[in-house]
KEKE-3310 file (N, C-alpha, C; in steps of 0.2 Angstrom, whole numbers, plus 5000, padded with zeros to 4 digits):
npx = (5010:5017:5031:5037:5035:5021:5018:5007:5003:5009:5007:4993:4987:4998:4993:4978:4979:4986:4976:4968:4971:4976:4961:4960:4969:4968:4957:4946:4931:4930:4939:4937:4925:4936:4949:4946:4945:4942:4933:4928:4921:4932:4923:4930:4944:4952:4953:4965:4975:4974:4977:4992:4998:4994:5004:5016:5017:5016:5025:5036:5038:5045:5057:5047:5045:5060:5063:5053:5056:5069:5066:5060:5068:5074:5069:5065:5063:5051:5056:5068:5072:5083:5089:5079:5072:5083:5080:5070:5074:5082:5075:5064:5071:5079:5067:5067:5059:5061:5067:5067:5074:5073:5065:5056:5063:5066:5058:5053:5051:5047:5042:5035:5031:5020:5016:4997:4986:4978:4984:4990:4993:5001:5005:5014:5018:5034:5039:5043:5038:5040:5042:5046:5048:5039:5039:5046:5050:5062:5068:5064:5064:5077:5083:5088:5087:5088:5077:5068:5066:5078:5077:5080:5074:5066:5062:5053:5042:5028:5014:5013:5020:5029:5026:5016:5025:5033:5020:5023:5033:5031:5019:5026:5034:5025:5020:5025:5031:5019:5017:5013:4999:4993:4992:4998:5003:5012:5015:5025:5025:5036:5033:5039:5037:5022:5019:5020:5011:5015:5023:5017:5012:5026:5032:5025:5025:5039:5040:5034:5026:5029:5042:5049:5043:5033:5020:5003:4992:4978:4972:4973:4979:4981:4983:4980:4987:4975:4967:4963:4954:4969:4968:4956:4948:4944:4934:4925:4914:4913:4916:4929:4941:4946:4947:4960:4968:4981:4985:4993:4993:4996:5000:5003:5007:5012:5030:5036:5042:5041:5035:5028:5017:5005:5011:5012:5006:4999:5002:5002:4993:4984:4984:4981:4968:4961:4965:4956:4944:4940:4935:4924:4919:4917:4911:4898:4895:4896:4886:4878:4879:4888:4905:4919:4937:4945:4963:4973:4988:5003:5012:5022:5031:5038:5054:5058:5057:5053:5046:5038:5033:5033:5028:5018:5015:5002:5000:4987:4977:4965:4953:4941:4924:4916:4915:4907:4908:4923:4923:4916:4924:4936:4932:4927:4938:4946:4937:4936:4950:4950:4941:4949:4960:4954:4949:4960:4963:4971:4979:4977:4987:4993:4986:4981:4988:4984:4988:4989:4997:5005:4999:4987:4973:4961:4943:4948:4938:4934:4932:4916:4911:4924:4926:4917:4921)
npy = (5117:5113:5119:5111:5097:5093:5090:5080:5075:5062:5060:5058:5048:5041:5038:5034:5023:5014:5016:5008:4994:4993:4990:4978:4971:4971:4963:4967:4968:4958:4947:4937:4931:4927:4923:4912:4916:4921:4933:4950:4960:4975:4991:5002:5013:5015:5033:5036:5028:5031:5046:5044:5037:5044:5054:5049:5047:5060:5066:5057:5064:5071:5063:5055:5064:5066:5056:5052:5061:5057:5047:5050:5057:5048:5039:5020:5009:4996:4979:4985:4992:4993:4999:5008:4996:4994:5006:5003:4991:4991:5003:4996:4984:4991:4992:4981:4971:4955:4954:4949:4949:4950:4946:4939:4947:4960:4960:4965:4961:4963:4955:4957:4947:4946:4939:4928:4929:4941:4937:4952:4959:4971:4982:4988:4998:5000:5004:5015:5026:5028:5042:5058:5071:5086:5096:5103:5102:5104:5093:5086:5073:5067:5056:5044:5030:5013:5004:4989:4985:4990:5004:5020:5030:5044:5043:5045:5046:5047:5041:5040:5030:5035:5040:5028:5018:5025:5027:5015:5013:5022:5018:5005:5008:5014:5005:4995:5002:5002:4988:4987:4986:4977:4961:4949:4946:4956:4960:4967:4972:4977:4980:4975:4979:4985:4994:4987:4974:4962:4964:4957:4945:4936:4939:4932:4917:4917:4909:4916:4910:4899:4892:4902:4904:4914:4920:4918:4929:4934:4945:4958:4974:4988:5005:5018:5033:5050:5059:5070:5079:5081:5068:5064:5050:5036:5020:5006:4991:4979:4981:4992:4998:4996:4983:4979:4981:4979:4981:4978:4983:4979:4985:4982:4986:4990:4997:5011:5025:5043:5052:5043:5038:5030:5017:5010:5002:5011:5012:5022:5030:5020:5017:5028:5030:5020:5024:5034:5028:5021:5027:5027:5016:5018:5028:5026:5010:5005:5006:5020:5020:5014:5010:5014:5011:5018:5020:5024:5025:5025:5028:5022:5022:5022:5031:5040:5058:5055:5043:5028:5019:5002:4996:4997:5001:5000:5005:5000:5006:4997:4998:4991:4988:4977:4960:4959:4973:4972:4963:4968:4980:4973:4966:4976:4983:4975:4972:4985:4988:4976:4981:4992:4989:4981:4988:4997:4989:4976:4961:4946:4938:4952:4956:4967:4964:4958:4958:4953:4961:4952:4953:4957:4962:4959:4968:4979:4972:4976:4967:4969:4965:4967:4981:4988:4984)
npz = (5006:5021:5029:5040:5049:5057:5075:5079:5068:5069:5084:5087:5078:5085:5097:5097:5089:5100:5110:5106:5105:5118:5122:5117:5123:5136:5139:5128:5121:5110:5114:5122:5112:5104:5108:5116:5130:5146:5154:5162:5148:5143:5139:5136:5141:5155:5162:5167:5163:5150:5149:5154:5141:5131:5136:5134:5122:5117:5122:5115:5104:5096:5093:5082:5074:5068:5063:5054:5043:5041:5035:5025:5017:5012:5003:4997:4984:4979:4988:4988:5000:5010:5018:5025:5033:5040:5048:5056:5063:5070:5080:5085:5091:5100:5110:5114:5107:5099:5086:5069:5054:5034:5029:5015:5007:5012:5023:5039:5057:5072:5086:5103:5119:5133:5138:5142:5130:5117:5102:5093:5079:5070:5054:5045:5030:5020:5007:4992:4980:4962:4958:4954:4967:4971:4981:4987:4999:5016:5018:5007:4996:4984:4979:4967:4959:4951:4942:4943:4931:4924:4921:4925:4939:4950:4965:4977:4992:4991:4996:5010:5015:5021:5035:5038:5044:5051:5061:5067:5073:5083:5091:5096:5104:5113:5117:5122:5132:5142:5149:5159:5158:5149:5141:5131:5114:5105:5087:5076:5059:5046:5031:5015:4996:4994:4985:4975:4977:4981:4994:5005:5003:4996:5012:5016:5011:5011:5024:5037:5046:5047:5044:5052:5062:5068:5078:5074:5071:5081:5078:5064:5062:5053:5046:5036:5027:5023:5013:5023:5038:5049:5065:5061:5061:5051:5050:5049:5046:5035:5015:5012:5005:4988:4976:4967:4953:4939:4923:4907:4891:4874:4861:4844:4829:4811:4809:4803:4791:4795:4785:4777:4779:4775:4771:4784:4798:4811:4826:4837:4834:4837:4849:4855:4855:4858:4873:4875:4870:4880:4893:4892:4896:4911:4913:4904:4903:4915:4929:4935:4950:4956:4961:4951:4944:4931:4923:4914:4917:4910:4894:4881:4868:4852:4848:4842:4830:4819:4815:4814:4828:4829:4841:4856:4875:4884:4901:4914:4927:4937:4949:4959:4969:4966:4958:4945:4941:4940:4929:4920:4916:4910:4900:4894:4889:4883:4870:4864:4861:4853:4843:4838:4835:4823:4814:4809:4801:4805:4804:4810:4818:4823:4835:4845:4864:4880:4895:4913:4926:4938:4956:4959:4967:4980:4984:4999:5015:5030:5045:5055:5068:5074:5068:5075:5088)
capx = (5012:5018:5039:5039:5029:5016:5018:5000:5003:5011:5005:4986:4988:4999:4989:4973:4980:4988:4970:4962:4976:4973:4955:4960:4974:4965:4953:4939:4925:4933:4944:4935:4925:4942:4954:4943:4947:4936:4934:4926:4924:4932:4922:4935:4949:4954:4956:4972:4978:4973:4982:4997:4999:4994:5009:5020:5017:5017:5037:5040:5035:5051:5059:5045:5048:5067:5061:5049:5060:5073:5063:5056:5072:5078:5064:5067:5058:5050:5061:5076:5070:5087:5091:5072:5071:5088:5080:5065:5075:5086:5072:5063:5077:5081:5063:5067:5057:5062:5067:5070:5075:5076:5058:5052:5069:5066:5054:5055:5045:5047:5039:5035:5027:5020:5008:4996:4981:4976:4990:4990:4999:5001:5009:5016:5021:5039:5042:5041:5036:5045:5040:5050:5046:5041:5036:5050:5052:5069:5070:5060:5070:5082:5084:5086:5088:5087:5071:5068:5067:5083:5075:5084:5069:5067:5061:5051:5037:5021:5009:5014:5022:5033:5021:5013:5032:5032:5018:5022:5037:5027:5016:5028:5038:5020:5016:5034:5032:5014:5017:5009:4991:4990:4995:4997:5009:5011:5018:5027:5028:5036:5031:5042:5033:5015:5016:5020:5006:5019:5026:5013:5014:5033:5034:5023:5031:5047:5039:5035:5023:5032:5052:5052:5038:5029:5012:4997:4989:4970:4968:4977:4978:4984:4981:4983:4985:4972:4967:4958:4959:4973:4964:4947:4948:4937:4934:4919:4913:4912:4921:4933:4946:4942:4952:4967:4971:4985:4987:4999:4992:5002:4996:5008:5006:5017:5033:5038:5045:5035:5033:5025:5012:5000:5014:5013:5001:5000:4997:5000:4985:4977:4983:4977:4961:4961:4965:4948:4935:4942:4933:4917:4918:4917:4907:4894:4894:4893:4880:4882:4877:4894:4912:4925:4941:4950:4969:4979:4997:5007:5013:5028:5029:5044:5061:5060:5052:5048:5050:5030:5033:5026:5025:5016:5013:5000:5001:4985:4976:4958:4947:4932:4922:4911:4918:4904:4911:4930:4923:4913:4929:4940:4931:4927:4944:4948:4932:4940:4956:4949:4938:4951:4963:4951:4947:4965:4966:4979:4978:4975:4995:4994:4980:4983:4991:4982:4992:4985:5001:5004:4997:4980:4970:4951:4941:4947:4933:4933:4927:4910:4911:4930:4927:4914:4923)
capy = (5112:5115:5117:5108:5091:5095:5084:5079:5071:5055:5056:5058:5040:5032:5037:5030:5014:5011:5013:5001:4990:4991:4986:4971:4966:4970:4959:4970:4966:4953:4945:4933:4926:4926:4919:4907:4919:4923:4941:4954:4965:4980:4994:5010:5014:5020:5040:5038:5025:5035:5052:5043:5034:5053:5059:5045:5048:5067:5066:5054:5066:5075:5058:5051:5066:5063:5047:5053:5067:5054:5039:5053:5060:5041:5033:5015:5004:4987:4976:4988:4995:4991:5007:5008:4990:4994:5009:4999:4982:4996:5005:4988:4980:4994:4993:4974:4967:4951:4955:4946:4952:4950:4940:4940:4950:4964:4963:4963:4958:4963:4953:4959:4942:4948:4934:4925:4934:4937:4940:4957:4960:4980:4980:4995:4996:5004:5006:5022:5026:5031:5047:5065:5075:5092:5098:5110:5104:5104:5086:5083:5067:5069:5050:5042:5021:5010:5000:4980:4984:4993:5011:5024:5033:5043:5040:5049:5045:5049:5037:5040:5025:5036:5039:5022:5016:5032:5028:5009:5013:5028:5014:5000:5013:5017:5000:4993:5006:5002:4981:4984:4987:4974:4955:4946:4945:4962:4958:4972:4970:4980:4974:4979:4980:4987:4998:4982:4971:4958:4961:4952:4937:4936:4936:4922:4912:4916:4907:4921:4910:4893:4892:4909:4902:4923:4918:4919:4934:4935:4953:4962:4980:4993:5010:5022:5041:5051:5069:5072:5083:5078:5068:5061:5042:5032:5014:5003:4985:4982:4986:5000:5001:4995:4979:4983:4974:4980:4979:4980:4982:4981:4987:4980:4986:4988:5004:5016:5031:5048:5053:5037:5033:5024:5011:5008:5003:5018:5011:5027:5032:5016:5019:5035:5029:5015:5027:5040:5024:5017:5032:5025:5011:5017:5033:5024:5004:5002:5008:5027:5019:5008:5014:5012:5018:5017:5025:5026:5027:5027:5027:5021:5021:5026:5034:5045:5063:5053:5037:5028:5014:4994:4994:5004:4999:5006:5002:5003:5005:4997:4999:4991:4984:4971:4955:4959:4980:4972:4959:4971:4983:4967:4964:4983:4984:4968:4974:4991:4985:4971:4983:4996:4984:4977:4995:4999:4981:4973:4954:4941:4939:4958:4960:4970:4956:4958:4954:4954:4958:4948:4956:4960:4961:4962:4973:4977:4970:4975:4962:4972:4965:4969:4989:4994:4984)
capz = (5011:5028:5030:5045:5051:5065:5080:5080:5062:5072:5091:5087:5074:5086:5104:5095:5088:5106:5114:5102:5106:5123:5124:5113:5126:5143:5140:5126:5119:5106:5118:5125:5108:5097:5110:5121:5135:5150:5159:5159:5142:5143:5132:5136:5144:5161:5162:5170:5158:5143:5152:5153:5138:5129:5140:5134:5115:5115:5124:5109:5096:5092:5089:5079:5069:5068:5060:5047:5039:5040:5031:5021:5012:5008:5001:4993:4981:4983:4988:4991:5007:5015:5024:5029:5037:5046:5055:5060:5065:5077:5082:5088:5094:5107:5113:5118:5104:5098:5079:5063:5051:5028:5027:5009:5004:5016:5027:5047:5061:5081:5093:5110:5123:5138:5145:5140:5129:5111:5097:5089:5072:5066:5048:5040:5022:5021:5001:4989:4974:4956:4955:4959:4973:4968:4987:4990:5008:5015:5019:5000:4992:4981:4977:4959:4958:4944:4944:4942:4924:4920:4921:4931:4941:4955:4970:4983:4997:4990:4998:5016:5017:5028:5039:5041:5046:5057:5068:5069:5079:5090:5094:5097:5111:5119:5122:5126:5139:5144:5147:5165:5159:5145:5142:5126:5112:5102:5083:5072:5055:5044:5025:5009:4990:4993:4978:4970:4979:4982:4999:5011:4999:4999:5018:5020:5007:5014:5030:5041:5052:5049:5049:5059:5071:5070:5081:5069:5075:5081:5076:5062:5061:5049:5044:5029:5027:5018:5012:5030:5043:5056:5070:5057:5060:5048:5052:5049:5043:5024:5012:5013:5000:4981:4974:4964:4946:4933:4917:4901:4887:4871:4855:4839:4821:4808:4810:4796:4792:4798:4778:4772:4786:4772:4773:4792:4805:4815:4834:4840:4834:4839:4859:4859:4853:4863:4879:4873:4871:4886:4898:4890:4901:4916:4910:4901:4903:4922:4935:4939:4960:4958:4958:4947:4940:4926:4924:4910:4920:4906:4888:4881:4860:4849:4852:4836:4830:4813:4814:4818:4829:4829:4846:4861:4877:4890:4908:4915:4933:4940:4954:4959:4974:4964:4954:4941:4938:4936:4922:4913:4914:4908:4895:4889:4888:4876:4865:4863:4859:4846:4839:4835:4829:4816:4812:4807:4797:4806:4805:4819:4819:4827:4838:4854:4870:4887:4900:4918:4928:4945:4960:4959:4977:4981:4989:5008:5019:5036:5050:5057:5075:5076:5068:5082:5094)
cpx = (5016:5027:5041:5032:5027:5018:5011:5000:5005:5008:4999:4987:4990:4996:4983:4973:4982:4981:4967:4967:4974:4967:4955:4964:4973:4959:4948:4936:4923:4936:4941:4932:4931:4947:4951:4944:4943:4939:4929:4927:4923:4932:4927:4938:4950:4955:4965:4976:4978:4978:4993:5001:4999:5000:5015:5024:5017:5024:5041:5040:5040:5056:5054:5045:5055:5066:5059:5053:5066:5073:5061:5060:5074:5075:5068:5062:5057:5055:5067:5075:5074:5088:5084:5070:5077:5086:5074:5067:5080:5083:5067:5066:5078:5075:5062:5061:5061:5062:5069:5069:5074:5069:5057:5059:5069:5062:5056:5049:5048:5043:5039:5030:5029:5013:5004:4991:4981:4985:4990:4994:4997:5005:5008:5021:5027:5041:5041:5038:5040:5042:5045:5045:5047:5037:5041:5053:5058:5072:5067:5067:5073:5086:5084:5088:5085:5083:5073:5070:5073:5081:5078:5076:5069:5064:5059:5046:5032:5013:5009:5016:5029:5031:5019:5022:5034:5028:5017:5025:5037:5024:5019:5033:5032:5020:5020:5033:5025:5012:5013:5002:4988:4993:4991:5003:5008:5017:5019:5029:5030:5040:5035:5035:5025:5014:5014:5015:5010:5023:5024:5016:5023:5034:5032:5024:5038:5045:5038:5030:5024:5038:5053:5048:5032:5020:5008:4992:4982:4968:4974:4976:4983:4981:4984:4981:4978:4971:4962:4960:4962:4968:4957:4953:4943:4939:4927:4919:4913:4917:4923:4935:4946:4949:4955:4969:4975:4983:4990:4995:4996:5000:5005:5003:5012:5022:5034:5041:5038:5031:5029:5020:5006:5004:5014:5007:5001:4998:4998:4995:4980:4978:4979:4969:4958:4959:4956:4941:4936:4938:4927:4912:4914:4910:4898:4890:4894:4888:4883:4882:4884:4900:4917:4929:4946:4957:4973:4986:5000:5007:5018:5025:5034:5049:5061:5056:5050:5047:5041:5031:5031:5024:5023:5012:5008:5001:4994:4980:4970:4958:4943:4931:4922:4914:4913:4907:4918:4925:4920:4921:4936:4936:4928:4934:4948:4943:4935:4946:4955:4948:4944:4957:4960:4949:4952:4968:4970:4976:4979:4980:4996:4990:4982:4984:4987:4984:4991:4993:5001:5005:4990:4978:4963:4951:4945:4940:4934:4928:4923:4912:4917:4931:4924:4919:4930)
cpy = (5115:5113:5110:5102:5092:5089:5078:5073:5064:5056:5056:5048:5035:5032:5033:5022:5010:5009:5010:4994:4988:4989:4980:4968:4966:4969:4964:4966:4960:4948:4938:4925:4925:4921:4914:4912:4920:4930:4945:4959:4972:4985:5001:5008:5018:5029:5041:5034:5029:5044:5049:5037:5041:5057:5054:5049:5055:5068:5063:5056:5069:5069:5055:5059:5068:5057:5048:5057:5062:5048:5045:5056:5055:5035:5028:5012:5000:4985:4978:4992:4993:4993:5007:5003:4990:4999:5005:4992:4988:4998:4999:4986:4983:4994:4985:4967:4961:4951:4949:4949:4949:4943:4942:4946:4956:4966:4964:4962:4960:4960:4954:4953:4948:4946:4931:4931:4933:4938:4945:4958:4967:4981:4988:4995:5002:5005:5013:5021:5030:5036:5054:5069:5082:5095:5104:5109:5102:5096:5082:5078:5071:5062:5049:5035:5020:5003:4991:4979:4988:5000:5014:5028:5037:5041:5043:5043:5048:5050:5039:5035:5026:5038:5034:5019:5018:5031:5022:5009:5017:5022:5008:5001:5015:5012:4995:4996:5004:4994:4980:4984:4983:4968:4955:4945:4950:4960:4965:4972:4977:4978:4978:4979:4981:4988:4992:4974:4964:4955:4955:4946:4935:4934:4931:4916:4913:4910:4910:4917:4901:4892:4896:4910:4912:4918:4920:4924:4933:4939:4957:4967:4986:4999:5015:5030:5043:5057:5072:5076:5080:5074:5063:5051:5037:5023:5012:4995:4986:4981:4994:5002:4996:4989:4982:4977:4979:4978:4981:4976:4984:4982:4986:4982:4985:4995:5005:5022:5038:5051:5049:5034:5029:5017:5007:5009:5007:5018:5015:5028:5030:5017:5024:5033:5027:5021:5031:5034:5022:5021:5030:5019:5011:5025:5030:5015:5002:5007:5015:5023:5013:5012:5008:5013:5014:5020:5021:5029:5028:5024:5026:5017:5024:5028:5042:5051:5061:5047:5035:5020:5006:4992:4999:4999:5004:4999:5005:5002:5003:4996:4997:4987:4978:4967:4957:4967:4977:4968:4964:4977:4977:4968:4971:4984:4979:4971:4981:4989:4980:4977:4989:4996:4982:4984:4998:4993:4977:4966:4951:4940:4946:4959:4961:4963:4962:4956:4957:4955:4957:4954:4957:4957:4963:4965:4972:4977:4969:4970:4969:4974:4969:4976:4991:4989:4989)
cpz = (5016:5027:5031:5046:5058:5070:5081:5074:5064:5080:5091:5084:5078:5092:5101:5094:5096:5110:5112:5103:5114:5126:5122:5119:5133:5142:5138:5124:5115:5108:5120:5116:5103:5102:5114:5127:5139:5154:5158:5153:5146:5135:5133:5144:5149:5159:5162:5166:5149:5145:5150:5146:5131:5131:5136:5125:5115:5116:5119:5104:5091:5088:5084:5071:5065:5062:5055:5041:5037:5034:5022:5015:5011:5009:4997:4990:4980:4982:4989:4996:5014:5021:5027:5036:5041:5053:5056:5063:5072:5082:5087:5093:5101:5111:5118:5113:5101:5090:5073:5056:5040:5027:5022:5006:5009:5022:5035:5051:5067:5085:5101:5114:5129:5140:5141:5136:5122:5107:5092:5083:5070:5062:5044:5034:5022:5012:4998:4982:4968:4955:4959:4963:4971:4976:4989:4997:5010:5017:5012:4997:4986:4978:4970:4962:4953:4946:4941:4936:4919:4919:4926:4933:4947:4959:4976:4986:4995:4993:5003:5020:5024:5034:5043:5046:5052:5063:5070:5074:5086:5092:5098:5102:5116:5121:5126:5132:5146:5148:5155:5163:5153:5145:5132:5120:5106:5097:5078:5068:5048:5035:5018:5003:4994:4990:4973:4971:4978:4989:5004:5008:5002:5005:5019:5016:5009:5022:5037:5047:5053:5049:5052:5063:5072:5072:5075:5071:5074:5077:5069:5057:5056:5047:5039:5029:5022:5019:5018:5034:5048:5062:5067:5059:5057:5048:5052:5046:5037:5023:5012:5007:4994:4979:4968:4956:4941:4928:4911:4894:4879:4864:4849:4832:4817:4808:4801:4793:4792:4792:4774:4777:4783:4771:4779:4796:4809:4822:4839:4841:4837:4847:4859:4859:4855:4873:4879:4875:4878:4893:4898:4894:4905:4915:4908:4902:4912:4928:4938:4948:4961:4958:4956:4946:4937:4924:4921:4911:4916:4902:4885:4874:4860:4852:4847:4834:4824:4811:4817:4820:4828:4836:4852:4867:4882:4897:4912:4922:4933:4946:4955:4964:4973:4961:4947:4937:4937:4930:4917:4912:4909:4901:4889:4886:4880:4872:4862:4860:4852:4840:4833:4832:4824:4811:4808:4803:4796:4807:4811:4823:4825:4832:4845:4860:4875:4890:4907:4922:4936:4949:4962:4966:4977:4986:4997:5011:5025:5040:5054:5064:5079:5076:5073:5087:5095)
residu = (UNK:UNK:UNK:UNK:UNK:UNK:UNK:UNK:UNK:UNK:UNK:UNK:UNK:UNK:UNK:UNK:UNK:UNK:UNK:UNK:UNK:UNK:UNK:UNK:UNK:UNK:UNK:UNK:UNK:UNK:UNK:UNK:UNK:UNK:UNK:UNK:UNK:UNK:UNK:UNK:UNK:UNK:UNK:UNK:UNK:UNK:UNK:UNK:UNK:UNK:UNK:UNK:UNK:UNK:UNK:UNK:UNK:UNK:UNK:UNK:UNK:UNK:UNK:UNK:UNK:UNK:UNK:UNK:UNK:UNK:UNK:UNK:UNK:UNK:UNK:UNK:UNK:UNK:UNK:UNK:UNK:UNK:UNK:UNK:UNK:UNK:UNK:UNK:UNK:UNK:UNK:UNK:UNK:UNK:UNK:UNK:UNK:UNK:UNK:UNK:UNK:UNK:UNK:UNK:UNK:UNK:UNK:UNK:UNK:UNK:UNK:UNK:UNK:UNK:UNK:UNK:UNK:UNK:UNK:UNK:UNK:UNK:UNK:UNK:UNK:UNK:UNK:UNK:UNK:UNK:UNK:UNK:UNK:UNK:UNK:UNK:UNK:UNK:UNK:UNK:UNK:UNK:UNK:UNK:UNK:UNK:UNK:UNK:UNK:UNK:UNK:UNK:UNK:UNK:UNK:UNK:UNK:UNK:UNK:UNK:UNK:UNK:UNK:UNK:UNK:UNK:UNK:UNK:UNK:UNK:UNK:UNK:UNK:UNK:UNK:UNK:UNK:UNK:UNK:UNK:UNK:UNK:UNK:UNK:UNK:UNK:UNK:UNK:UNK:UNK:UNK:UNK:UNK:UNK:UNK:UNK:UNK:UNK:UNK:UNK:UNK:UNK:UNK:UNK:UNK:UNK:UNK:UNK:UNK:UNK:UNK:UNK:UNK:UNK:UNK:UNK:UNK:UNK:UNK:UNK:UNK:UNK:UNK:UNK:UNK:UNK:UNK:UNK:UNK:UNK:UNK:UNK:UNK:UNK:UNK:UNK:UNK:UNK:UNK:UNK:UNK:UNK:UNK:UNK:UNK:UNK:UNK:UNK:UNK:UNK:UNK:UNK:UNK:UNK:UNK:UNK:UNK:UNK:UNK:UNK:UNK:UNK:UNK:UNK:UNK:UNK:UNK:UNK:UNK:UNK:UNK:UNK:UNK:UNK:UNK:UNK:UNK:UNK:UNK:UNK:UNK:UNK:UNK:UNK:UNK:UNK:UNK:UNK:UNK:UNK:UNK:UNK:UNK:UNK:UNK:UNK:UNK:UNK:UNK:UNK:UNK:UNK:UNK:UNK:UNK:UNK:UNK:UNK:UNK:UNK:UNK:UNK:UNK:UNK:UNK:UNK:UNK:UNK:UNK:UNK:UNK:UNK:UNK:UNK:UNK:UNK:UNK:UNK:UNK:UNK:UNK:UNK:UNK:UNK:UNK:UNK:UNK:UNK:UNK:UNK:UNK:UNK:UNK:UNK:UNK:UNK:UNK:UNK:UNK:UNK:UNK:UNK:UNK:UNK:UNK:UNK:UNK:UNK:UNK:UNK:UNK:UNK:UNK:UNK:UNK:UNK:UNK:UNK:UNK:UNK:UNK:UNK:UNK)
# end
């Protein structure tokens, strides 16, 4: 991994998004059937306006790397993305956006009015992830906090959530700068809990588009890092990225001492066993022409080197486009778990808990007409 953060890593991202922004707001190809609007569509952008808007954002690049390095050594997690949503409510604020700030516990919002036209919303997920940073870079985190659940963990930027936050502010200084060549009303949301598939919610249960009046946007755009080269831009209609569902599975039997394991239900054993058949799933029970995925994030049984627990949870991840691929994984899951419970003779009192936890999101399905346009 590279020391240093290339400039191209944020002005390529945010010059693209800005020129998709401006076809929407000088009247593109959408413009007309989305907002009632009449003019001509425009399908590209001036030379001269694409030169200077290239020129704007490559000047910004030192600061937007200042930014990233800065977001990136003092990652926060859901919900506590205070310091994060202070430098974006500053960063805004100076640009002449119209800010508000502590939506859904931490969110923020800048709106920029300038004229009549569609309503653009650009949303960047600002939390981290519980995991240590083993990258070596000189700005690599160094954070620990103590999670919702009373776990000390640390705390780094994995996903690129420093990034996404990174190139909303690159874009919300190009087009602040840009207000002669477009019209409409440019909305800047910067969303806490991602990881935790809670923040959107949240804001708009806080009333992000009723007590605090945020226009309801025509169009809204976002974008995600991924293992590409610098510069690849994929967009299209359809589905893109795969609905998201948890789960906590809890395996109870009976504890014991490490000596006498014919005394005790052994649901170590049955997790692990549980974990093995569960591959079978996705392996064997759904359609190789479909995707799916299954992920066993973690294990969490015993304290002791001979002591054999009665309880063991797994925590574990799905994937899947189709409504028909999650239920057959739903229900492979339960069948497995019954089956190796009845297998180890534990009565009806014990049988493994399934527990769905809140969040889950279906497939993203990009609008068509809106990708090519």
């Amino acid at each position: 991994m590279k020391s240093k953060p290339e400039r191209k890593w944020f002005t390529l991202p945010c010059y693209w998004t800005v020129i998709g922004f401006a076809l929407i707001l000088s009247g593109g190809p959408l413009k007309a059937q989305d907002t009632g609007t009449s003019g001509k569509a425009l399908t590209k952008v001036s030379t001269a306006l694409s030169a200077r808007v290239q020129s704007a954002i490559e000047a910004d690049g030192p600061r937007l790397i200042e930014i990233y390095k800065d977001i990136h050594a003092n990652p926060e997690l859901a919900f506590m993305e205070q310091r994060t949503a202070g430098i974006v409510a500053k960063e805004l604020s100076a640009l002449g956006y119209e800010v508000k700030t502590g939506i859904g516990k931490t969110g923020v919002v800048g709106i920029l009015r300038n004229g009549l036209g569609p309503v653009v919303m650009y949303r960047a997920d600002m939390d981290a992830v519980p995991v240590e940073e083993g990258t070596g870079l000189p700005y690599a985190s160094k954070v620990k906090t103590t999670r919702e659940d009373g776990i000390d963990v640390p705390v780094a930027h994995l996903c690129g959530h420093d990034a996404h936050t990174t190139w909303m502010l690159g874009v919300a200084k190009a087009m602040a700068g840009a207000k002669d060549a477009w019209s409409g009303t440019l909305i800047m949301v910067g969303q806490p809990a991602e990881e935790v598939v809670r923040g959107a919610k949240a804001m708009v249960d806080d009333g992000l588009y009723t007590k605090l009046g945020v226009p309801v946007p025509n169009f809204l755009i976002a974008q995600h890092t991924a293992p590409v080269p610098v510069g690849t831009i994929i967009s299209a209609g359809g589905p893109r990225m795969a609905g998201s569902d948890k789960l906590n599975v809890i395996f109870r039997g009976i504890g014991g001492q490490g000596g006498m394991p014919h005394l005790a239900k052994d649901l170590v054993i049955m997790a692990a066993a549980a974990i093995m058949e569960y591959q079978v799933i996705v392996a064997r029970a759904i359609d190789p022409a479909e995707s799916a995925v299954l992920t066993v994030g973690a294990i969490q049984a015993g304290t002791a080197h001979n002591i054999i627990p009665d309880r063991a949870l797994l925590k574990i991840g799905l994937r899947s486009f189709k409504p028909q691929v999650r239920d057959l994984m739903f229900k492979g899951i339960r069948n497995i778990n019954e089956s190796i419970a009845r297998a180890y003779n534990l009565p009806d009192n014990l049988m493994p808990i399934m527990e769905i936890v809140p969040g889950s999101v279906p497939p993203l399905v990009n609008d068509t007409p809106r990708s090519r346009g």
